[in-house]
C-alpha positions as CSV (number, residue, x, y, z in Angstrom):
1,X,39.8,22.0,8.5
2,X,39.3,24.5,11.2
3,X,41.0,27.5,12.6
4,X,40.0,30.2,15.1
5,X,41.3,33.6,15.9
6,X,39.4,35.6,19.1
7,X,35.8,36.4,17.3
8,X,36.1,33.7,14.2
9,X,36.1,30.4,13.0
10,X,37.6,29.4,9.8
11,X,37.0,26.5,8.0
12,X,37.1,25.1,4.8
13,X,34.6,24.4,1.9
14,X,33.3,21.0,1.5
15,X,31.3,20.3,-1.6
16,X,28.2,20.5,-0.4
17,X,28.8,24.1,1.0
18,X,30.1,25.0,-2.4
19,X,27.1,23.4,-4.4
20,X,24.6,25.2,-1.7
21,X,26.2,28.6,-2.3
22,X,26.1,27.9,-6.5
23,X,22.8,27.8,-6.0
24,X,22.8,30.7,-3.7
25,X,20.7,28.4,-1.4
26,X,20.2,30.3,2.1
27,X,18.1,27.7,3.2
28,X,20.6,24.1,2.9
29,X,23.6,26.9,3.8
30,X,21.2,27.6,7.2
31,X,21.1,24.1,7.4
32,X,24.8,23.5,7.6
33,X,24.7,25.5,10.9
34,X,25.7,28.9,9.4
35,X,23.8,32.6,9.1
36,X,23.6,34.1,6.1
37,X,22.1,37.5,5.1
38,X,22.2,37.0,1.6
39,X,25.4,38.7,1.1
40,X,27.6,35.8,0.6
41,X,29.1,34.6,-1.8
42,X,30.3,37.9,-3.1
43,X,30.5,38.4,-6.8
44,X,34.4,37.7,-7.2
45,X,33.9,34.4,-4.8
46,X,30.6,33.3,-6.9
47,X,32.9,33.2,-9.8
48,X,35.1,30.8,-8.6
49,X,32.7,28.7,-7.3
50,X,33.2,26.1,-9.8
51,X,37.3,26.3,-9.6
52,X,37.2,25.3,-5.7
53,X,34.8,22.5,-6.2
54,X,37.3,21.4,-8.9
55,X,40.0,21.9,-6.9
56,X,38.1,19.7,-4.0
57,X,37.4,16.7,-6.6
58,X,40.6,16.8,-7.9
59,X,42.4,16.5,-4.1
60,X,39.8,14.2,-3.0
61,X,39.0,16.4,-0.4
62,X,40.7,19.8,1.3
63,X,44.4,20.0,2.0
64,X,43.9,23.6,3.0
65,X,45.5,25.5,0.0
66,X,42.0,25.9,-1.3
67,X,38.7,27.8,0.0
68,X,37.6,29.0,3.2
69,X,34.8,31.0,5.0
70,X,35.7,33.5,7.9
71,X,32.4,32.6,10.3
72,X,31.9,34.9,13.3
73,X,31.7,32.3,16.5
74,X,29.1,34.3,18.3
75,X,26.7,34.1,15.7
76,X,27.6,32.1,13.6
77,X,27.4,34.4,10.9
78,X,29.6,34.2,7.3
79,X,31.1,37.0,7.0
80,X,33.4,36.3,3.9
81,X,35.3,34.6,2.1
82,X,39.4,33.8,2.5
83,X,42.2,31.1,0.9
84,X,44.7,30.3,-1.7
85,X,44.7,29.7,-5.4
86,X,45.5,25.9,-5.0
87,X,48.5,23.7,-4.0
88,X,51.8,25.3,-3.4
89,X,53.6,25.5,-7.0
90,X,57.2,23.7,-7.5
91,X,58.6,26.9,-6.0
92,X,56.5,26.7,-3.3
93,X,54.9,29.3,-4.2
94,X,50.7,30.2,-3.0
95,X,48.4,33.4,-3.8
96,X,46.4,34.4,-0.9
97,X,43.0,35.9,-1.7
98,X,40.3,37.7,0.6
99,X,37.0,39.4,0.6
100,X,34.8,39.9,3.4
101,X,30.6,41.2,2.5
102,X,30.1,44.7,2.7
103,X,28.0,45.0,5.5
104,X,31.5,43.4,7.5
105,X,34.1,45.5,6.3
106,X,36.1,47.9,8.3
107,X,36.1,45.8,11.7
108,X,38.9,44.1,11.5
109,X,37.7,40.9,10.0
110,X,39.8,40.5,7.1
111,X,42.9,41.0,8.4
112,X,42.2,38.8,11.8
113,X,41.3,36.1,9.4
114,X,44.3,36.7,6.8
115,X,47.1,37.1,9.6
116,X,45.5,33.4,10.9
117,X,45.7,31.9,7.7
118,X,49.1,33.3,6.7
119,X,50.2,32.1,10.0
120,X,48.8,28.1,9.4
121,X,50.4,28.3,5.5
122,X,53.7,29.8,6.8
123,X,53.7,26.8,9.3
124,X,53.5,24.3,6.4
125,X,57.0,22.6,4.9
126,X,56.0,23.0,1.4
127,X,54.9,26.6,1.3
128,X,58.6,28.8,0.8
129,X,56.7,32.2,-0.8
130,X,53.0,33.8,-0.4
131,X,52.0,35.9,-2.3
132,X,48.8,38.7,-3.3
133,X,47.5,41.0,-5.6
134,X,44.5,43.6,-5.9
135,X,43.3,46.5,-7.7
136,X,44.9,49.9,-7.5
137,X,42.1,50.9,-6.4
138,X,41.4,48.6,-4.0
139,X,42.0,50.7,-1.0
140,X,40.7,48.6,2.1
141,X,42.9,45.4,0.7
142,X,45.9,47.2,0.0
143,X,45.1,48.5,3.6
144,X,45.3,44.7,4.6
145,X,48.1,43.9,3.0
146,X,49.8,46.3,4.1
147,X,49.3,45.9,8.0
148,X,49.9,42.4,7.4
149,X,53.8,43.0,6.2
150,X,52.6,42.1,2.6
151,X,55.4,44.6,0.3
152,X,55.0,45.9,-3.4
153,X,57.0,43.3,-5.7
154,X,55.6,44.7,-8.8
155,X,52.9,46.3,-10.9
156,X,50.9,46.1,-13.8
157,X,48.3,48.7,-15.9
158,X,45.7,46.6,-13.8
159,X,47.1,45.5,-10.7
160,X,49.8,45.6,-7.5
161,X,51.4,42.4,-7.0
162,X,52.7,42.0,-3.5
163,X,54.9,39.3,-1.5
164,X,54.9,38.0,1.9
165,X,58.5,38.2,3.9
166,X,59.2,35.1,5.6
C-alpha cells in the first residue's frame, strides 16, 4: 500500500524489506529502489522487526494496520519509520507509532506522515478509536501529538497515553 502527502511517499513493508533491514542490508534495501544513510531502522523500529514480519505472515500480506516507511519522493530517501500495532482490536481500537532518523527530525516529516496515516485509518469502517503513547520525555513526539489533536487520556510512572478525537 501506498500513500503520499506533498514531499513523501508512504508505503508498507513487505517481507523482503523487513528481512533486508534485519540484516541492516544497505545494499538489497538500495536495491529495492530506496536511499539509505545507515540510519534506518532506528533502534526502537529494529526491535520490532520480527513482530511486523509476524504480523505480515500471519495476514498473508499488509492490510495496512501494520508497518510503514515515510520515503521522501525527491530522493527517494527513508527517512523513518510510521504505523500501528496490528489489526483494529474488538473495540476498534489501533496504537499509532512514529519515529523518524535523527538527521530528519524537526522538518515537519513526522507529523506530515502521521496526519496522512491518521487520515487513511480514520477513513476505515473498523477503526472507532486511535490511540498513542511516548515518553515523558519525549518532547518532539509529544510535540506531534499534540499538533495533530492527539489529548492526554492518562499517565503512568513511565509514560503519557494519548487518544485521537474522532
Amino acid at each position: 500500500m501506498k500513500l503520499e502527502t506533498n514531499r513523501l511517499l508512504l508505503q508498507t513493508l513487505d517481507l523482503n524489506l523487513i528481512e533486508a533491514a534485519a540484516k541492516r542490508d544497505t545494499r538489497a534495501i538500495e536495491a529495492m529502489g530506496y536511499k539509505t544513510n545507515g540510519e534506518w531502522p532506528g533502534p526502537d523500529f529494529f526491535e520490532a522487526l520480527p513482530y511486523f514480519r509476524e504480523l505480515l505472515i500471519k495476514n498473508n500480506g499488509t492490510k495496512g494496520f501494520d508497518s510503514w516507511i515515510i520515503v521522501e519522493k525527491e530522493t527517494k530517501e527513508i527517512m523513518g519509520g510510521i504505523g500501528f500495532l496490528g489489526d483494529p482490536d474488538p473495540d476498534g481500537m489501533i496504537e499509532i507509532g512514529f519515529a523518524t532518523n535523527e538527521s530528519q527530525r524537526r522538518k515537519g516529516y513526522c507529523f506530515e506522515a502521521s496526519h496522512k496515516l491518521l487520515n487513511w485509518a480514520s477513513s476505515q469502517e473498523e477503526v472507532k478509536c486511535i490511540t498513542a503513547r511516548c515518553k515523558f520525555d519525549n518532547i518532539n513526539s509529544k510535540n506531534v501529538l499534540i499538533k495533530l489533536g492527539f489529548q492526554v487520556d492518562h499517565r503512568d510512572t513511565e509514560l503519557i497515553y494519548w487518544k485521537y478525537p474522532r
